[in-house]
C-alpha positions as CSV (number, residue, x, y, z in Angstrom):
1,X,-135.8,32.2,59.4
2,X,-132.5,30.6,60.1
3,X,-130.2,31.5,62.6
4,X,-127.3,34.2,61.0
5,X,-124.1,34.5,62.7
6,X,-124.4,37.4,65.7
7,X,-122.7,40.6,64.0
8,X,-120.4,42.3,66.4
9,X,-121.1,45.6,67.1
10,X,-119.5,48.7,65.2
11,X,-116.7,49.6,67.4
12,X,-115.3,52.2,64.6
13,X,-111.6,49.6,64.9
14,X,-110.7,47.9,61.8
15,X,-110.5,44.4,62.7
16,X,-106.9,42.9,63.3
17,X,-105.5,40.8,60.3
18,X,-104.0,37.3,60.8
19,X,-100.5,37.1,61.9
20,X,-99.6,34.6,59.3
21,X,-101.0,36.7,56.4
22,X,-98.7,39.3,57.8
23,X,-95.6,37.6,57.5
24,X,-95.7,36.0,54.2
25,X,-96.7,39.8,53.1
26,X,-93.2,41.1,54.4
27,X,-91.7,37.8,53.2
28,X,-88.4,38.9,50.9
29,X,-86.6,36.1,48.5
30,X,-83.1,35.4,47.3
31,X,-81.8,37.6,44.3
32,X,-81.8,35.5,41.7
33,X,-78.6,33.5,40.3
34,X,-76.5,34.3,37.5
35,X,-76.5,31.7,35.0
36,X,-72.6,30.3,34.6
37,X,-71.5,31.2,31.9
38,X,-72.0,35.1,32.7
39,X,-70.1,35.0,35.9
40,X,-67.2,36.7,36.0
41,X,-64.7,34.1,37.1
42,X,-65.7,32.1,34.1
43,X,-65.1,35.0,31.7
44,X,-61.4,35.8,32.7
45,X,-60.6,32.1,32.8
46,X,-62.2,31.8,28.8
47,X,-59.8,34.9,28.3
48,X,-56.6,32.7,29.6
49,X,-57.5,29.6,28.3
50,X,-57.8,31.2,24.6
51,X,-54.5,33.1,24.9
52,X,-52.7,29.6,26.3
53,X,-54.2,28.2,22.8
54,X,-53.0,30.9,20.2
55,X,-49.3,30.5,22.1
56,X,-49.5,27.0,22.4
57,X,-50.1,26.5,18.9
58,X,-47.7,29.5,17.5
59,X,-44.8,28.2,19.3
60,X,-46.0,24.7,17.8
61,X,-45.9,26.1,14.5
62,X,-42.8,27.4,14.9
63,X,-41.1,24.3,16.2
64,X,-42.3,22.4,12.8
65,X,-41.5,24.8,10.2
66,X,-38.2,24.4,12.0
67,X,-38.1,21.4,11.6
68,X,-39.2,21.3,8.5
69,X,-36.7,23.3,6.9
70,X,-33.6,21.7,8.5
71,X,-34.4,18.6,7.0
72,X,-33.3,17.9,2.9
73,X,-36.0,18.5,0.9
74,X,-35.6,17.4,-2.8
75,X,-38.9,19.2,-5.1
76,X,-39.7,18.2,-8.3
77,X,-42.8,19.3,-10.2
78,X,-45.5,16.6,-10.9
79,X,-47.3,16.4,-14.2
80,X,-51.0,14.2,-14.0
81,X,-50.3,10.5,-14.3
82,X,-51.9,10.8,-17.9
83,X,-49.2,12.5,-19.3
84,X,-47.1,9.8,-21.6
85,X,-43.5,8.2,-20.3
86,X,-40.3,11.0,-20.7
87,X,-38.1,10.4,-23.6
88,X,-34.7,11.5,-23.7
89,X,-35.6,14.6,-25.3
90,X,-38.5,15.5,-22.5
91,X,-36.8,13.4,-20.1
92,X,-38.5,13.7,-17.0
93,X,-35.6,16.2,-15.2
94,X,-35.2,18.6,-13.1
95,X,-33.4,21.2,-13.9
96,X,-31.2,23.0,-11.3
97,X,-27.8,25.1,-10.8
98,X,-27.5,25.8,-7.0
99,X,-24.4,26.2,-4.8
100,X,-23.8,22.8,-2.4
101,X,-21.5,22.1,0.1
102,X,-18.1,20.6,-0.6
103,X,-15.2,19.3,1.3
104,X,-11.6,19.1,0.4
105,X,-9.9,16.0,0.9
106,X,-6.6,15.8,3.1
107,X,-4.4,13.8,0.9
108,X,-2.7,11.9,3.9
109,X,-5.9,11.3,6.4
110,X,-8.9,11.9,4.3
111,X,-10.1,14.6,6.7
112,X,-12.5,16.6,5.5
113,X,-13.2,20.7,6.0
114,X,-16.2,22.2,4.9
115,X,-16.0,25.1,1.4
116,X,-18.3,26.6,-0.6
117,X,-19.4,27.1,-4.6
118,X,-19.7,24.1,-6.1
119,X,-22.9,23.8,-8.3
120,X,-25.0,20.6,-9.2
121,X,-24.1,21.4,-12.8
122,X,-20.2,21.3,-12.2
123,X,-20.3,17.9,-11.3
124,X,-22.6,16.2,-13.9
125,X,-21.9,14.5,-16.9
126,X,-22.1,16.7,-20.5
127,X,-23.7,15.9,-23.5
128,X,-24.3,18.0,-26.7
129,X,-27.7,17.2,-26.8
130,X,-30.2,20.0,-24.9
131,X,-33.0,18.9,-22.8
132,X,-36.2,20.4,-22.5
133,X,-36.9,22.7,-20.2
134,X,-40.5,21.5,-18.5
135,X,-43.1,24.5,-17.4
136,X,-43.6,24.9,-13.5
137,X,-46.0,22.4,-11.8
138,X,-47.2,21.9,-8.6
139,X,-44.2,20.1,-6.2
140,X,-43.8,16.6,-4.6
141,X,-41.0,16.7,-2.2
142,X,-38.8,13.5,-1.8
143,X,-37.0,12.7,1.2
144,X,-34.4,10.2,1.7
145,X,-34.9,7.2,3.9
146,X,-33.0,7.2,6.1
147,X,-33.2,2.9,5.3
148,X,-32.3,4.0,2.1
149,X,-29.8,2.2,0.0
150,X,-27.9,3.3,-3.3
151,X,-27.2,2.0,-6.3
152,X,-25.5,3.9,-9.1
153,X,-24.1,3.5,-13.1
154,X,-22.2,5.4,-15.7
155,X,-23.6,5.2,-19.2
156,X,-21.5,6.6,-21.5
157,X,-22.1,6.7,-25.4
158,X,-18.9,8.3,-27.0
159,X,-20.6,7.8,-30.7
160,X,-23.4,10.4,-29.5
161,X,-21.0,12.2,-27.4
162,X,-23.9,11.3,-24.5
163,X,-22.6,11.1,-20.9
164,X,-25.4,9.6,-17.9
165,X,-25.3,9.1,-14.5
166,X,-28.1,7.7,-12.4
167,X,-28.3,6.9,-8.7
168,X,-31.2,4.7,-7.6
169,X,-31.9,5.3,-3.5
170,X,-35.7,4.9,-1.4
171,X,-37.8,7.8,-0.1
172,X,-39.3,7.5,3.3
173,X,-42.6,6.1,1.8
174,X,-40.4,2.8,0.1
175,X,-40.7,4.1,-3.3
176,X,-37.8,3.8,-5.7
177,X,-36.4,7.5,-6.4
178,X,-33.7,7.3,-9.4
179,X,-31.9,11.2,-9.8
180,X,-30.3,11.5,-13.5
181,X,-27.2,13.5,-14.6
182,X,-27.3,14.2,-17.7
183,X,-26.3,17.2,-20.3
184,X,-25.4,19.2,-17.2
185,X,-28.5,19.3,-15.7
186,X,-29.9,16.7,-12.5
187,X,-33.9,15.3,-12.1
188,X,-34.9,13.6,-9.7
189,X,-38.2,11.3,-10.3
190,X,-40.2,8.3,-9.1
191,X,-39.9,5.0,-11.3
192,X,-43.5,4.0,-10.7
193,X,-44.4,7.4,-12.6
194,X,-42.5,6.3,-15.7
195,X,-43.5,2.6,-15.8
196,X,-46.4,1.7,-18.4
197,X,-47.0,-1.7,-15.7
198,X,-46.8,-1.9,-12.6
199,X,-43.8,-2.4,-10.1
200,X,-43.9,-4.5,-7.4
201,X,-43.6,-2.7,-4.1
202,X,-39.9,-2.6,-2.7
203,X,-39.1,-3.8,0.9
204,X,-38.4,-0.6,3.2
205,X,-34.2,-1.1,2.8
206,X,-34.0,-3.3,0.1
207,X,-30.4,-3.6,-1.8
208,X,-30.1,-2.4,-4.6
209,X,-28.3,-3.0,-7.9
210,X,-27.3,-1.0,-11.1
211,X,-25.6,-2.0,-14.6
212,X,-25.8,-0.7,-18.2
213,X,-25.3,-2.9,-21.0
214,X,-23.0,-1.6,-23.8
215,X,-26.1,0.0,-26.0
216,X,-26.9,2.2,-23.2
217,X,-29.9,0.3,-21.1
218,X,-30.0,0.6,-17.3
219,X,-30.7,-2.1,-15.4
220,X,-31.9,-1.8,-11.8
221,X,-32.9,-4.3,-9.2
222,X,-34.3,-4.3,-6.0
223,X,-35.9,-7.4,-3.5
224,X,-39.6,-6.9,-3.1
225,X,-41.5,-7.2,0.1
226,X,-41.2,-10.8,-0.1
227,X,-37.5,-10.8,-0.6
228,X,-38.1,-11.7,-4.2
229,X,-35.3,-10.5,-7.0
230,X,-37.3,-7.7,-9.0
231,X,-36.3,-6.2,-12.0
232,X,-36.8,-3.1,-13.9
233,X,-35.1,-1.5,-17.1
234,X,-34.7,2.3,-18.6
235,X,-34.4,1.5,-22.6
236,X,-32.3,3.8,-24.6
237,X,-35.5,5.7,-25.4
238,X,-35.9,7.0,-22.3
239,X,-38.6,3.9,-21.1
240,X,-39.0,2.2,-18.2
241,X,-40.2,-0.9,-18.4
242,X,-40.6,-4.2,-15.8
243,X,-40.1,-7.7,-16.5
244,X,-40.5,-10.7,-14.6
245,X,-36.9,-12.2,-13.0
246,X,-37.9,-16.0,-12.3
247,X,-35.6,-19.5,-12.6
248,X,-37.4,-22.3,-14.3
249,X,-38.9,-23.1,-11.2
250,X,-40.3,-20.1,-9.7
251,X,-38.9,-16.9,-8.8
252,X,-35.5,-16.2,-7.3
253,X,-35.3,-15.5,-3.8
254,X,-33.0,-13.9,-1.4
255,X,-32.6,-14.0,2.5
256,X,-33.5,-11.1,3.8
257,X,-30.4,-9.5,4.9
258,X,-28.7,-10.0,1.3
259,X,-26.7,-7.5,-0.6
260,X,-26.6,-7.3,-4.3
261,X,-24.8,-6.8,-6.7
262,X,-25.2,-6.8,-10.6
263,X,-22.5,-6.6,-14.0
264,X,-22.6,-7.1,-17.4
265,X,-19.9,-9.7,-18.7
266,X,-18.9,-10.7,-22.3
267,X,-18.2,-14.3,-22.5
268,X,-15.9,-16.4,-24.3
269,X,-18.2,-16.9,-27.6
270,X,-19.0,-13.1,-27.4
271,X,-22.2,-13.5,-25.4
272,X,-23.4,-10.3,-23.7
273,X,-24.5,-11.9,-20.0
274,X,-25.8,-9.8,-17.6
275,X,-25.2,-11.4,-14.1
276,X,-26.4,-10.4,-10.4
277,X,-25.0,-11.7,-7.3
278,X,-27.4,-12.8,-4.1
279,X,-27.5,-15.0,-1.0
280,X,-29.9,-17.1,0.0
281,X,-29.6,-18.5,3.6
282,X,-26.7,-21.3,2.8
283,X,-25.0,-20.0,-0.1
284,X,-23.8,-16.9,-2.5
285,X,-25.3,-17.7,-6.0
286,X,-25.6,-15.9,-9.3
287,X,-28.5,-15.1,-11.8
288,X,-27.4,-15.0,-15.3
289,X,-29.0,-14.0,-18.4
290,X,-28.3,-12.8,-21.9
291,X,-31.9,-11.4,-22.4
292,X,-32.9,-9.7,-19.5
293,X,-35.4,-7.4,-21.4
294,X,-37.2,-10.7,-22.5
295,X,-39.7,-12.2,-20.2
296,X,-37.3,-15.5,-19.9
297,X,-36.1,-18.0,-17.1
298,X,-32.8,-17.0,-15.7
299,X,-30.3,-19.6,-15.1
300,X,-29.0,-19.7,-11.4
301,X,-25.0,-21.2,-10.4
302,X,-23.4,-21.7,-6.8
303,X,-20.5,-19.3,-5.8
304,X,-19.5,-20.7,-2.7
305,X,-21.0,-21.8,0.5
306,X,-21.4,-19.2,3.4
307,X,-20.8,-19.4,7.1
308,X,-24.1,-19.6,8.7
309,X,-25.6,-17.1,10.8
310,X,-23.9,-16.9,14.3
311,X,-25.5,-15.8,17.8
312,X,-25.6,-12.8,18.9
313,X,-24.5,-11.0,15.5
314,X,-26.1,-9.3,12.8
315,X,-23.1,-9.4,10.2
316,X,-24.8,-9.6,7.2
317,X,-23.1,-11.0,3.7
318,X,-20.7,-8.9,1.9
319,X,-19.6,-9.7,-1.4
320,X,-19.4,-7.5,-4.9
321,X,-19.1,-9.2,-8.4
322,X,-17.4,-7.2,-11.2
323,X,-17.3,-8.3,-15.1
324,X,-15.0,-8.4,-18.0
325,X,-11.4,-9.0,-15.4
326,X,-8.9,-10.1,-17.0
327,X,-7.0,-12.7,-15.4
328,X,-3.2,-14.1,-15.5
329,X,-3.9,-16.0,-18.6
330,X,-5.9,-13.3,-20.1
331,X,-9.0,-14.8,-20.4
332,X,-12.1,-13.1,-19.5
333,X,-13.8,-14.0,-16.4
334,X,-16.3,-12.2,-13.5
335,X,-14.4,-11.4,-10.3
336,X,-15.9,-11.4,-7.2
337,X,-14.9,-10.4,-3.8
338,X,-16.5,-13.0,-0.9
339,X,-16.0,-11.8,2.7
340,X,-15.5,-15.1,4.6
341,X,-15.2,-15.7,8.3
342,X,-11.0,-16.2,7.6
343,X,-11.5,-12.6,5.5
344,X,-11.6,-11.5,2.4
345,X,-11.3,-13.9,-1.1
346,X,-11.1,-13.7,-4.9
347,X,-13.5,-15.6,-6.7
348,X,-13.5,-15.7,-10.7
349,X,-16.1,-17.5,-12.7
350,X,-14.6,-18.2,-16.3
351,X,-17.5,-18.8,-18.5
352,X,-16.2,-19.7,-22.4
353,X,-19.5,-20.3,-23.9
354,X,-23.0,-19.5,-23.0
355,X,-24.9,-21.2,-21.5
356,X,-22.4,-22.4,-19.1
357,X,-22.2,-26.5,-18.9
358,X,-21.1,-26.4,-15.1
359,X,-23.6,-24.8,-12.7
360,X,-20.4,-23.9,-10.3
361,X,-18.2,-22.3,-13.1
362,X,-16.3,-20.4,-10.1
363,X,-13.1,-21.1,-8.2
364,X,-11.0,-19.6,-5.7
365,X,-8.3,-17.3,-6.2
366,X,-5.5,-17.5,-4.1
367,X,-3.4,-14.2,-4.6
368,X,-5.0,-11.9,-6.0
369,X,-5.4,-10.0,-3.0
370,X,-2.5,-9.7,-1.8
371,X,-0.1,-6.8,-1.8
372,X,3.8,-6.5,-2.3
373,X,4.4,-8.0,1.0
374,X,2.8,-11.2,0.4
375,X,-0.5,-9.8,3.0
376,X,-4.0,-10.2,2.1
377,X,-6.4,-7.4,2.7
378,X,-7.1,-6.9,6.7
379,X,-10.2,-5.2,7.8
380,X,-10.5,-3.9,11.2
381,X,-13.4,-4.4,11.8
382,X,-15.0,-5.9,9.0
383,X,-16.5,-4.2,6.2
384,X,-20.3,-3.9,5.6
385,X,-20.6,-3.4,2.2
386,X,-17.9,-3.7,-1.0
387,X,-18.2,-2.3,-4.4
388,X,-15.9,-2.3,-7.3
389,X,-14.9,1.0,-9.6
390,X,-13.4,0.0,-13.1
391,X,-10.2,2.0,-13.7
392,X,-9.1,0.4,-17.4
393,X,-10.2,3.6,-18.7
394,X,-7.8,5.6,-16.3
395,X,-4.8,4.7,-17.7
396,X,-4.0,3.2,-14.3
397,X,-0.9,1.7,-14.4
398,X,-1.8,-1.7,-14.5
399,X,-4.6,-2.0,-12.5
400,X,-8.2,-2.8,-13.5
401,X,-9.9,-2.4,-10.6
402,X,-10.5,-0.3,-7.1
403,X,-12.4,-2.7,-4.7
404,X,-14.1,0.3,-2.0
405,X,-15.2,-1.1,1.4
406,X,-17.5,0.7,3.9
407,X,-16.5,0.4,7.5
408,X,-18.6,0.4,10.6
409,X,-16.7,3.8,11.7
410,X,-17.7,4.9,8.1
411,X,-14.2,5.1,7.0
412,X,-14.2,3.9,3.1
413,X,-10.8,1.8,2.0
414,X,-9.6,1.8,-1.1
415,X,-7.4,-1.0,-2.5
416,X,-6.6,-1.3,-6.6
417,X,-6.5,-4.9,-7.7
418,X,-4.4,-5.9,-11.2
419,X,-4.4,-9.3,-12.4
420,X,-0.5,-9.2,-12.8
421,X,0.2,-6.5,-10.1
422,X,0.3,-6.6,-6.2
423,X,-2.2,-5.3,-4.4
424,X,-2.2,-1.4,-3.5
425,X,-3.7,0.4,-0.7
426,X,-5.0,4.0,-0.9
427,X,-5.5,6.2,1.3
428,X,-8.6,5.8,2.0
429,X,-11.9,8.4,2.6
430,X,-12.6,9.2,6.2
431,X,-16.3,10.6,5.9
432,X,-16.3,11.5,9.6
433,X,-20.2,10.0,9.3
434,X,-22.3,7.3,9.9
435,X,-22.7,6.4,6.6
436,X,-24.8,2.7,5.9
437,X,-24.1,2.7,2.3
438,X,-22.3,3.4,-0.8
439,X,-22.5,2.8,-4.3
440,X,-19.7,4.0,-6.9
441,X,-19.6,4.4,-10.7
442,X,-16.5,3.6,-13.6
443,X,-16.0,7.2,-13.4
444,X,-14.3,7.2,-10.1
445,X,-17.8,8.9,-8.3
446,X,-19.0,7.2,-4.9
447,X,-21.9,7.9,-3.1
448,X,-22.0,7.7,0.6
449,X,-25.9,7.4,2.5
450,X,-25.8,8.8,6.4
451,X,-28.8,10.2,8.2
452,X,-31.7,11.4,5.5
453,X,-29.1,12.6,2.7
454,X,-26.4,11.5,0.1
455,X,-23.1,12.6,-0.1
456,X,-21.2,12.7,-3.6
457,X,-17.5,11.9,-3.8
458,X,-14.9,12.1,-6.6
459,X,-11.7,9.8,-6.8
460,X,-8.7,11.1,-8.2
461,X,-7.2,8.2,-9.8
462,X,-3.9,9.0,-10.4
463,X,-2.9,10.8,-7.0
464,X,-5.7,8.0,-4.5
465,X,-7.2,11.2,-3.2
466,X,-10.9,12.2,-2.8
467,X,-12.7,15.4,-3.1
468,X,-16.4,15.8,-2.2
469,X,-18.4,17.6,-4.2
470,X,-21.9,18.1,-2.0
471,X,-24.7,16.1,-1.4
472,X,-28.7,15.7,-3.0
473,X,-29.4,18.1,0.4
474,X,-30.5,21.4,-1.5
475,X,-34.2,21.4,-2.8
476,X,-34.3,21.0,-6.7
477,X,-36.8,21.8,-8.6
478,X,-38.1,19.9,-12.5
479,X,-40.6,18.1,-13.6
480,X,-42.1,13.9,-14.0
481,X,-43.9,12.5,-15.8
């Protein structure tokens, strides 16, 4: 039998357990850890970061709507782009009659203090024809570039008692904006939403140029993004339509800081021309046409030579062309005014029969700027812009034309200009702005561009006053198509 382990005798003790079973019996853990996210200093701090959002972005909010409506809005209700081209009948308006702000002329400074109650409608052209009122749409809003610059026309049919005024300026995307006066009501709309082709895209900035010819169409133009001459027309019907402005050699091109500056002019053989003035980087030349609604070349003529560009300033040219003057001799002829680096010259172009056989048919004028005192017109400093305002239809003494001149300080002159006559100061508009542009109109109405809006001025011809009659600043409300 094999040996067994001896078995201690029964003592009646239990036997003593091993110290190490003893411990790890009485052995006690850690509590367990909380998992982060359910710890209290997490929760208040979630609490605090949440209400730092909600303020953060109220006050935000705030801040833009603000913003939002301190800035000039201009609304107009958008039909869908298949809806057909606006006649005159459904023109594509905007109907509005709301108070805007107006300032009263000082007849001795120009100064200007701010009144109240004067209504889109009271400063529009009338017409006895009604326009259609168009049904609510959703809005676009249009904002003024503040790049933006202006072009303007009168067209006035007295056979169809029909009175227009458009203004052509740039939103802050680049597209071309053209607001319409007419039979008391305003619209603004884009011109890419009445074309049936396409437009090419207009430089942010880009002059701009109006004329109508004597049956009523409106010619605008504009330099693209490659500083090409474009052109566009609004036919009597209410149309607008695009056609191609090119020499026989390609198209016309303009440096980049050039003005223009358009007019229709009746020649000697009773051609109806329609002419607009550029530069290109040596010299102030004219295009000329009598079909610009015809896809044909444009013949091109030298003005005069301009200074070249010098260091260190950015003066840009500064010229305006007006059509139909009647000179000395009484022969029809386009006047231009030519700022120079020894000031401000006359030029005429006499063109007796179309097309003209010289391609420089313009000369010099030696006194026609010149007032009673034998001075020619000083500009301190020199203008950046010129524009002309026909005053035959005024029964002004004498005097065909106001040439208006935009100042750095944005102080407009005013100076009429008779073939016969001496030249005549006004008194001048003190806009108390920074205005960059102005266009005017043969009804004696200028517009003045500062900051993101456009300021509407009325010349009193027979007492060389102004009075301003509000701005494009209060939202308006119509329809495009």
């Amino acid at each position: 039998m094999p040996n067994s382990p001896a078995i201690p005798p029964c003592t009646g003790k239990v036997p003593s357990l091993r110290p190490d079973i003893i411990h790890n019996h009485y052995y006690t853990t850690n509590p367990k850890a909380l998992p982060w996210y359910r710890r209290k200093p997490f929760f208040w701090t979630a609490i605090a970061v949440l209400v730092f959002i909600v303020v953060a972005a109220a006050v935000s909010l705030g801040v833009v709507l603000k913003l939002e409506l301190g800035k000039s809005r201009m609304r107009v209700d958008h039909q869908t782009s298949s809806s057909p081209p606006a006649t005159d009948q459904n023109t594509s308006s905007l109907q509005t009659m709301q108070p805007s702000q107006t300032r009263t002329s000082d007849t001795s400074s120009g100064a200007m203090s701010s009144t109240a109650g004067v209504s889109s409608k009271s400063s529009s052209p009338s017409s006895t024809t009604s326009t259609e009122t168009a049904a609510a749409t959703p809005s676009v809003i249009f904002t003024v570039s503040e790049k933006s610059r202006l072009a303007s026309v009168y067209v006035e049919d007295e056979q169809a008692n029909l009175h227009r005024r458009f203004l052509a300026w740039q939103d802050d995307k680049g597209h071309l904006i053209v607001t319409e006066w007419s039979a008391g009501n305003r619209s603004h709309y884009r011109i890419r939403d009445q074309l049936r082709s396409r437009i090419p895209d207009a430089k942010l900035g880009s002059p701009l140029a109006m004329a109508a010819s004597p049956s009523g169409v409106v010619h605008l133009f504009f330099l693209d993004t490659q500083d090409a001459l474009s052109h566009v027309f609004r036919s009597a019907t209410g149309v607008w339509e695009t056609r191609t402005l090119r020499k026989g050699n390609g198209p016309v091109i303009a440096s980049g800081p050039s003005p223009l500056s358009t007019a229709w002019h009746r020649t000697g053989d009773g051609t109806e021309v329609l002419a607009i003035a550029y530069a290109n980087s040596q010299d102030l030349r004219l295009a000329m046409t009598d079909g610009p609604t015809a896809e044909s070349p444009w013949l091109v003529s030298n003005v005069v030579s301009l200074p070249g560009p010098v260091p260190g300033q950015l003066q840009e040219p500064c010229f305006a062309v007006a059509g139909d003057w009647r000179n000395a001799m009484g022969a029809r002829t386009m006047l231009m005014a030519v700022l120079m680096e020894d000031g401000l010259f006359a030029y005429e172009c006499p063109i007796e029969m179309w097309p003209p056989g010289s391609k420089t048919p313009c000369r010099q004028l030696n006194d026609t700027f010149r007032d009673d005192k034998d001075r020619d017109v000083s500009f301190v400093p020199p203008p950046k812009q010129l524009g002309w305002i026909r005053l035959d239809g005024h029964h002004s003494a004498g005097y065909d034309f106001s040439l208006v001149g935009l100042g750095e300080d944005g102080f407009i002159s005013e100076n009429r200009i008779g073939a016969d006559e001496a030249r005549r100061a006004g008194h001048g508009l003190e806009t108390r702005m920074a205005a960059r542009a102005i266009s005017a109109t043969d009804e004696a109405v200028l517009f003045a561009a500062a900051g993101d809006d456009i300021y509407m001025y009325r010349l009193d011809v027979d007492s060389g006053t102004w009075r301003a009659e509000g701005s494009l600043q209060l939202t308006s409300r119509g329809r495009t198509a």
